[in-house]
C-alpha positions in Angstrom: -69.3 117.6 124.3 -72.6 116.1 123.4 -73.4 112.7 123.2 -75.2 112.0 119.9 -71.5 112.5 118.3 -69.2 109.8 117.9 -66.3 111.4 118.1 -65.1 114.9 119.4 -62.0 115.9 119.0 -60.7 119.7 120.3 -57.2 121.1 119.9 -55.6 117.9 119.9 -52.2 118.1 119.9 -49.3 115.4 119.9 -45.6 115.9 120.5 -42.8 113.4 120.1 -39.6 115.6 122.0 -39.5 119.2 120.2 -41.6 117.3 117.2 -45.2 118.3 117.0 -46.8 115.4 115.0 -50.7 116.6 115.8 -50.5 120.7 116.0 -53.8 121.4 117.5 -56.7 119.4 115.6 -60.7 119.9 116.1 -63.3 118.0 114.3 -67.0 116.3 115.0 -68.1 113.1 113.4 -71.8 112.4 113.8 -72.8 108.8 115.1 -73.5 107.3 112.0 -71.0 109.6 109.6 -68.8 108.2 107.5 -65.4 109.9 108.2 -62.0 109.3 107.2 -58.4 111.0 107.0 -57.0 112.2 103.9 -53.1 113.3 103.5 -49.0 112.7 102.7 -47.4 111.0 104.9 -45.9 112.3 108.0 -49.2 114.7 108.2 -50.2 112.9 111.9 -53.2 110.5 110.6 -52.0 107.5 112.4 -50.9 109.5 115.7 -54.2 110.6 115.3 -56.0 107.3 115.1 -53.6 106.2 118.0 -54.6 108.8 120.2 -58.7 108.1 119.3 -58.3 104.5 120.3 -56.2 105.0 123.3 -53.2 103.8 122.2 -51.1 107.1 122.7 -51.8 109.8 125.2 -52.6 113.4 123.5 -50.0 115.9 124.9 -53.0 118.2 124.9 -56.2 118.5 124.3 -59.7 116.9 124.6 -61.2 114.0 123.0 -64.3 111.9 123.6 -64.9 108.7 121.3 -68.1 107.3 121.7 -69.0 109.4 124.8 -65.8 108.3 126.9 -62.6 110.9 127.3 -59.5 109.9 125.9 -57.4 108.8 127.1 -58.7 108.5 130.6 -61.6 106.2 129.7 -59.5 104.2 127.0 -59.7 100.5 128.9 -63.9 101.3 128.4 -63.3 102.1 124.6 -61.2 98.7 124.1 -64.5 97.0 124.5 -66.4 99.1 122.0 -64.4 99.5 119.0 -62.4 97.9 116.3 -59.3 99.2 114.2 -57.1 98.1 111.5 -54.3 99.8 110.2 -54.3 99.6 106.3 -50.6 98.5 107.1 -49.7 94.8 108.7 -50.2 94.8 112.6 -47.5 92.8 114.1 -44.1 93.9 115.0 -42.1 92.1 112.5 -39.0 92.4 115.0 -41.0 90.4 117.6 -41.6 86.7 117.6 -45.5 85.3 117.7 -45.6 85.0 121.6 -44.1 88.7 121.6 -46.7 90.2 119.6 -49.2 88.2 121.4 -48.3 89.5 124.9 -47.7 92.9 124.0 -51.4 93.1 122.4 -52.9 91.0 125.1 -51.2 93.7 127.6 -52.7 97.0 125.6 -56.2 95.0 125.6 -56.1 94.8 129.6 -55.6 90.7 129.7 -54.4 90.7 132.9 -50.9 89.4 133.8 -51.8 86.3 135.7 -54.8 85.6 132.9 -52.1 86.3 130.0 -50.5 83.3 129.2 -53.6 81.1 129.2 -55.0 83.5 127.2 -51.9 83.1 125.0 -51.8 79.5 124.8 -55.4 79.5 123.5 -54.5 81.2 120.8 -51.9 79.5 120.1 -53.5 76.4 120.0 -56.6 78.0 118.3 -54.9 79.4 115.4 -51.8 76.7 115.4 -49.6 78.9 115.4 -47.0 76.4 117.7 -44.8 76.1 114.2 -44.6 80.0 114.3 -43.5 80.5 118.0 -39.7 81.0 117.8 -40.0 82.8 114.3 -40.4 86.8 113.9 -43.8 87.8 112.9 -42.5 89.0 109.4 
């Protein structure tokens, strides 16, 4: 896969039990193409996405994002990239602290460094009020 693409994506494919959500999926986007994913739901955009920033291991398949395989290389990506889901982010079944350590957990914040880390942001954000309610 050569460098100058952002992304590479070959045969990709994503199962969930006897559920194929991602049934083998190639594209190329050029560093510096605009690129986005168009179809109903249930069509496997988000497992997609998940599997392109690490979150969620392909059951097959190769993928390089910015040069790095996925999901081998996805603690490298963490550091390079950004995404938003177009729907909210927190776990509305979790309370503030949950959400907080479950995200500082899949962005590498190491155990012994992750309640500092927590705390800051707590305090940063003043989110204290929040800390025994659920996110939603």
């Amino acid at each position: 896969m050569k460098a100058e693409r952002a992304i590479e994506v070959q045969d990709l494919v994503r199962k969930f039990g006897d559920f194929t959500a991602v049934d083998r999926v190639s594209f190329r986007v050029a560093q510096g193409e605009v690129f986005g994913f168009l179809g109903p739901n249930g069509a496997g955009k988000t497992t997609v996405i998940r599997i392109l920033t690490g979150i969620l291991p392909p059951t097959s398949g190769a993928c390089r994002v910015l040069g790095l395989a996925v999901p081998r290389d996805a603690r490298k990506l963490l550091d390079s990239i950004g995404c938003m889901s177009q729907k909210f982010s927190l776990y509305e079944e979790l309370s503030v602290k949950e959400n907080l350590r479950f995200f500082g957990t899949v962005y590498g914040i190491s155990r012994a460094a992750l309640p500092a880390a927590m705390d800051e942001i707590i305090q940063r954000f003043e989110l204290a009020r929040f800390e025994n309610a659920q996110a939603g």
